[in-house]
C-alpha positions in Angstrom: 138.8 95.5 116.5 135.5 97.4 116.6 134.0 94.0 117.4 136.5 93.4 119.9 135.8 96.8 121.7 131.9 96.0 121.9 132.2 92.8 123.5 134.6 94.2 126.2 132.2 97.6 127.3 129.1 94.3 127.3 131.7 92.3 129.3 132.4 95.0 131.5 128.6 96.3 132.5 129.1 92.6 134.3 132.0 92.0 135.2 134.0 92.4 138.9 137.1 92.8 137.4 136.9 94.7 134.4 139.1 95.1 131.3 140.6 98.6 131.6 139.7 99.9 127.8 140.6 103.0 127.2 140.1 103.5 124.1 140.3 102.2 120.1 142.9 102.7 117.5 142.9 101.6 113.8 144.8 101.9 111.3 143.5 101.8 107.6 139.7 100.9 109.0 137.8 98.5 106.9 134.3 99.7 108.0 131.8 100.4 105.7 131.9 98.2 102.1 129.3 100.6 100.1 130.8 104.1 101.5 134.7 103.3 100.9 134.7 100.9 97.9 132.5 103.4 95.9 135.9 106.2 96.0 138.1 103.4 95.0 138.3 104.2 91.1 137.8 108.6 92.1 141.1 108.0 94.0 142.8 105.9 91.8 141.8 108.7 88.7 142.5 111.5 90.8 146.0 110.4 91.4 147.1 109.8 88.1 146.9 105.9 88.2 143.6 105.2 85.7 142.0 106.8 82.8 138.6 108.2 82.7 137.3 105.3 79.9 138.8 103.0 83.0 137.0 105.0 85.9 133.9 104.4 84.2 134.4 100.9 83.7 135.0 100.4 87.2 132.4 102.0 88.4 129.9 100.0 86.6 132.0 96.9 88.6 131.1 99.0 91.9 127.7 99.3 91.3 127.2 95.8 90.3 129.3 95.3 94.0 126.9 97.5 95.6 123.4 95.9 94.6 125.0 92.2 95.6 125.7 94.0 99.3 122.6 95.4 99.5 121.0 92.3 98.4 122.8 90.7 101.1 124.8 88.3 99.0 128.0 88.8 100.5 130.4 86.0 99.2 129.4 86.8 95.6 129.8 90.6 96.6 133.5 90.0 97.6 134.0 87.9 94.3 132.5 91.2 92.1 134.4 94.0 94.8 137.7 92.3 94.4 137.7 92.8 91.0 138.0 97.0 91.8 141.6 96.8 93.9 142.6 94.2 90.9 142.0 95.9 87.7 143.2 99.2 89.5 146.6 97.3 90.1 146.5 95.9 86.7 145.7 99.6 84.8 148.2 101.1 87.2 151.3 98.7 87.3 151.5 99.6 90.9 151.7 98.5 95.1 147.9 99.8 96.2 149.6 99.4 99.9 152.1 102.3 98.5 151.6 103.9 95.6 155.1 105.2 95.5 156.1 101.7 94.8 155.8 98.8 91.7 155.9 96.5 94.1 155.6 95.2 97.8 158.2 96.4 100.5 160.6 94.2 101.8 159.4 93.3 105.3 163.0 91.4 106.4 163.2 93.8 109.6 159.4 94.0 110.6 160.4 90.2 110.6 162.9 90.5 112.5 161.5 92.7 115.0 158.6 90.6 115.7 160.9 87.5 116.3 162.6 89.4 119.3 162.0 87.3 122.7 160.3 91.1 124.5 158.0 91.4 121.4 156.9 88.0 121.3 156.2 88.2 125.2 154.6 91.1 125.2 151.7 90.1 121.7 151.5 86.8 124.3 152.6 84.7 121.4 153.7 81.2 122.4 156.2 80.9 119.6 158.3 82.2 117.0 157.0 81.9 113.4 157.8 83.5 110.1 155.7 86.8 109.5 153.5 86.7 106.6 151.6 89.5 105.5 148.3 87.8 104.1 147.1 84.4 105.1 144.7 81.6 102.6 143.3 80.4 105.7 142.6 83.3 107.3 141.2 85.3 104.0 138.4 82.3 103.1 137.2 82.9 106.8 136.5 86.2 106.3 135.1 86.0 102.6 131.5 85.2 103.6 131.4 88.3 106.1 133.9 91.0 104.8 131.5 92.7 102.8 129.5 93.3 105.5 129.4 97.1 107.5 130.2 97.5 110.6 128.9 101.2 110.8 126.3 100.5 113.6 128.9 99.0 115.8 131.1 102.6 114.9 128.2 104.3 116.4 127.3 102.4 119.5 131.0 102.7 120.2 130.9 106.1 119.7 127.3 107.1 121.2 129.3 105.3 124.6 131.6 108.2 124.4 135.0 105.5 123.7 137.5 107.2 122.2 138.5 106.5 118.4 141.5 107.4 116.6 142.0 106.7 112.8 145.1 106.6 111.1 144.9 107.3 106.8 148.0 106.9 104.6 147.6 109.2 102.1 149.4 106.6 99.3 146.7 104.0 100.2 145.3 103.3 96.9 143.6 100.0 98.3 139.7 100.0 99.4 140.9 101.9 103.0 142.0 104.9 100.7 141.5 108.6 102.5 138.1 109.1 100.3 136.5 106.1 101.4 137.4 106.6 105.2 135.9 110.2 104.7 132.6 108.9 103.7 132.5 106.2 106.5 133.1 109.2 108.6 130.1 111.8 107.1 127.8 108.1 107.4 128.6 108.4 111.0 125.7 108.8 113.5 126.3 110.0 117.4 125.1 112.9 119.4 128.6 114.3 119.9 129.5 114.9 115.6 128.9 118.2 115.1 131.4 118.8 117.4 133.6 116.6 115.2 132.2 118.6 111.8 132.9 121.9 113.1 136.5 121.4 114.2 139.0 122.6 112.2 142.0 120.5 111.0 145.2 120.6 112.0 148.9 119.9 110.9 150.5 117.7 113.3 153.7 117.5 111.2 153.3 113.5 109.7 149.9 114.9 108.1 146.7 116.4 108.9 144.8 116.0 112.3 140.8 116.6 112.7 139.5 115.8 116.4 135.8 116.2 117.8 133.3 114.8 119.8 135.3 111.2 121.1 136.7 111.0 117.3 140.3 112.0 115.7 141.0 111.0 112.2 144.7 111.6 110.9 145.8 111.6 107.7 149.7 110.5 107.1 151.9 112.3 103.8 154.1 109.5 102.6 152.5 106.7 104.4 150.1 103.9 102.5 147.7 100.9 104.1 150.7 99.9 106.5 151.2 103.7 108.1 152.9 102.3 111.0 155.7 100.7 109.0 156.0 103.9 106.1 156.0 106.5 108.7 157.0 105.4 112.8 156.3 108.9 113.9 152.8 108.6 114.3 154.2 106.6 117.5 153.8 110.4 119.1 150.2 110.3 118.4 149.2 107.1 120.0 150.9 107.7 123.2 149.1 111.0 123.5 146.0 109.3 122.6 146.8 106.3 125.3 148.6 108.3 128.1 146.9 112.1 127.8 149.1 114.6 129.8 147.1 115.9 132.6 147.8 119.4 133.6 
């Protein structure tokens, strides 16, 4: 998405007719590999789901992840990194999506809903297909690159005064968990984040709401990776975000 949104503001500097974005919202942001993989095992401890003797063993796996990123080596990082959200699962004997749950959630009406004629019209698909929620094909195209940060594209984004707004489930045990999203955040780097520092949180009802300087980071009770799915409130949000009422 962040990718996405670059090309579009280098399109539009161009363009005649430009693409009208407003702004960028993500849910669960995989950003920065060093800053969010390295709270992986402090969440999973912290919430009751690993031993210290197993926090320490995993953190000598995320350091061994971290010298492979910083030496570049990004296919053998992701073999090393993987081994965090596995051995956290296996310790655990739960869903990282959810940690409320043992296993994955049934997604029979998400299916359904994305099969309807209006929805399939409106994501411009061409036809109807069974909804899967992880793809082989599509996860050994991303294996050589998704170690790889994308923290500089964050801050051009944001240094061109776009708007972002983050979603966090706090049950997200996975490498998107709420501590690793707050240390992308602090590793942030545009004029405006002071303002974003300084402001003081709020609670917007679903969770916790921090906005400043172009950037709003909520974080979701009772929600985990898929936030849309485990709490549809946060529906509220977005269109405020997308259509601001302008007194």
């Amino acid at each position: 998405m962040p990718l996405l949104a670059m090309k579009i503001l280098k399109y539009n500097q161009q363009a005649k007719q430009k693409i009208n974005l407003k702004g960028l919202v993500l849910i669960s942001p995989w950003a920065d590999p060093i800053q969010q993989q390295s709270m992986d095992a402090t969440y999973a401890f912290y919430h009751g789901l690993i031993t210290q003797n197993q926090t320490i063993h995993l953190d000598k796996i995320y350091q061994q992840c971290k010298q492979l990123i910083l030496a570049k080596q990004y296919l053998q990082a992701n073999h090393i990194c993987g081994k965090l959200d596995v051995q956290i699962k296996q310790f655990s004997k739960r869903h990282l999506c959810n940690i409320a749950y043992t296993q994955t959630q049934n997604n029979v009406l998400l299916d359904q809903y994305l099969r309807q004629p209006s929805v399939l019209k409106a994501i411009h698909a061409t036809q109807s297909k069974p909804f899967k929620t992880w793809s082989e094909s599509v996860n050994k195209n991303y294996d050589p690159i998704i170690q790889r940060s994308l923290l500089s594209v964050y801050n051009q984004l944001l240094k061109k005064h776009l708007p972002i707004l983050i979603f966090s489930g706090l049950n997200d045990a996975k490498d998107t968990n709420y501590l690793g999203i707050e240390k992308f955040i602090q590793a942030l780097k545009w004029d405006e984040k002071s303002s974003y520092l300084n402001a003081k949180r709020k609670n917007c009802g679903i969770g916790y709401s921090k906005m400043g300087g172009g950037l709003e980071w909520v974080t979701v009770f009772n929600a985990g990776h898929m936030v849309p799915q485990d709490q549809p409130k946060i529906s509220g949000i977005v269109q405020k975000f997308t259509q601001p009422i302008v007194f």
